[in-house]
N, C-alpha and C positions, 0 to 999 in steps of 0.2 A: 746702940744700933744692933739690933737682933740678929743681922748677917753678918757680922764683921767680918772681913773680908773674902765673902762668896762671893764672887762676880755672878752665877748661874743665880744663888739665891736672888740678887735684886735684881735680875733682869725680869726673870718671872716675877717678882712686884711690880718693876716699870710696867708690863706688856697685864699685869692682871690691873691696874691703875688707869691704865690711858681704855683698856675693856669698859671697864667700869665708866669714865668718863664719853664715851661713843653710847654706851646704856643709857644713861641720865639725860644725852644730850638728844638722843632720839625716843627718848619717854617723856620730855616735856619735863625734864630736874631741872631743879634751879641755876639762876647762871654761876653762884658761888659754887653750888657741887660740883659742877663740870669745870669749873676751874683748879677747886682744889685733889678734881682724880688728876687733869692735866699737867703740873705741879708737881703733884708726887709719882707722876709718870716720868717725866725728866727729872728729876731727883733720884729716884734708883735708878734709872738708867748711867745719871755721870758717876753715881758713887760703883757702881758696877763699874764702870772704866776706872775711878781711882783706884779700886780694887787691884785690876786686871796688872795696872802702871804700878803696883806696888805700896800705896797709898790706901790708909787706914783713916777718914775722916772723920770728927768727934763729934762735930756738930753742923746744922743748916748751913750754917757760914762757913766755915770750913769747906764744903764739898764747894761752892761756891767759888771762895777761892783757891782751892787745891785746881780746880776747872780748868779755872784761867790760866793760873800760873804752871803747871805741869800738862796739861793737854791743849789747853790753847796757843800759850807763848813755841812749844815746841811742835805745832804744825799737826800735831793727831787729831785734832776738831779745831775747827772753822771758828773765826769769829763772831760771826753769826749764831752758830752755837750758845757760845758765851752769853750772848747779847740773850738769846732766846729763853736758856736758863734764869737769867737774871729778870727780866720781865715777868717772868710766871711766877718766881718768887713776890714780885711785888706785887702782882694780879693777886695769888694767893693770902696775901697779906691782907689788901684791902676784903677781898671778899668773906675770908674770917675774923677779922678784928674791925676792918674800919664800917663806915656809914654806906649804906648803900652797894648794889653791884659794881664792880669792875669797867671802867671802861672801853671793855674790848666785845668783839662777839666772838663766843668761846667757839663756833662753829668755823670762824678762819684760822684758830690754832689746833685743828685736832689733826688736820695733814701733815702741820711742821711740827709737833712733837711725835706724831708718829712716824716722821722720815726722824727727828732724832734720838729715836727709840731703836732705829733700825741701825742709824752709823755708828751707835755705843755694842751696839752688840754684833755689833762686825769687829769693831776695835777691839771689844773681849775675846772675841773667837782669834784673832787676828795672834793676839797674846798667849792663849791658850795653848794653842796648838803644838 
């Protein structure tokens, strides 16, 4: 992972990812593209938090579960959060590896990864400061 542990570096990824994703989604991109900027829009965003909390994650899964267990269990991101992370990982999955697009329409996720593109980089600043 190329930012280890910049929290600024991956937020400017999350916020250049979910750009990217808001492009595609209004240029007529495919639904796996706009899945997989959304994806990796909430993926630098929580390793930007694990950052911020101290936390150096190695891999996909790891940020995944460093998420849950270090930011979620201890009340700095929602449930939901959690919940929201791990969905898109699996969105993302099927739309690059499996048969077929995703069963969601990427245009009711680009509000909720960019409201949690916004509370990880409040949590970073939050840290930061």
């Amino acid at each position: 992972m190329a930012n280890a542990g910049d929290p600024s570096a991956e937020l400017e990824l999350a916020r250049d990812a979910l750009a990217d994703a808001r492009i595609l989604h209004a240029g007529d991109g495919t639904r796996a593209g706009v899945v997989n900027r959304l994806y990796y829009a909430a993926f630098h965003a929580a390793q930007a938090a694990l950052y911020a909390n101290g936390t150096v994650p190695t891999s996909h899964g790891h940020v995944r579960q460093a998420f849950g267990q270090e930011l979620v269990l201890n009340d700095d991101a929602t449930r939901a959060d959690g919940r929201l992370l791990g969905e898109l990982y699996d969105y993302r999955q099927q739309a690059d590896y499996g048969v077929g697009d995703p069963p969601i329409d990427p245009a009711e996720l680009l509000d909720d990864v960019d409201g949690f593109v916004s509370r990880m980089a409040n949590f970073v600043l939050g840290r930061t400061e």
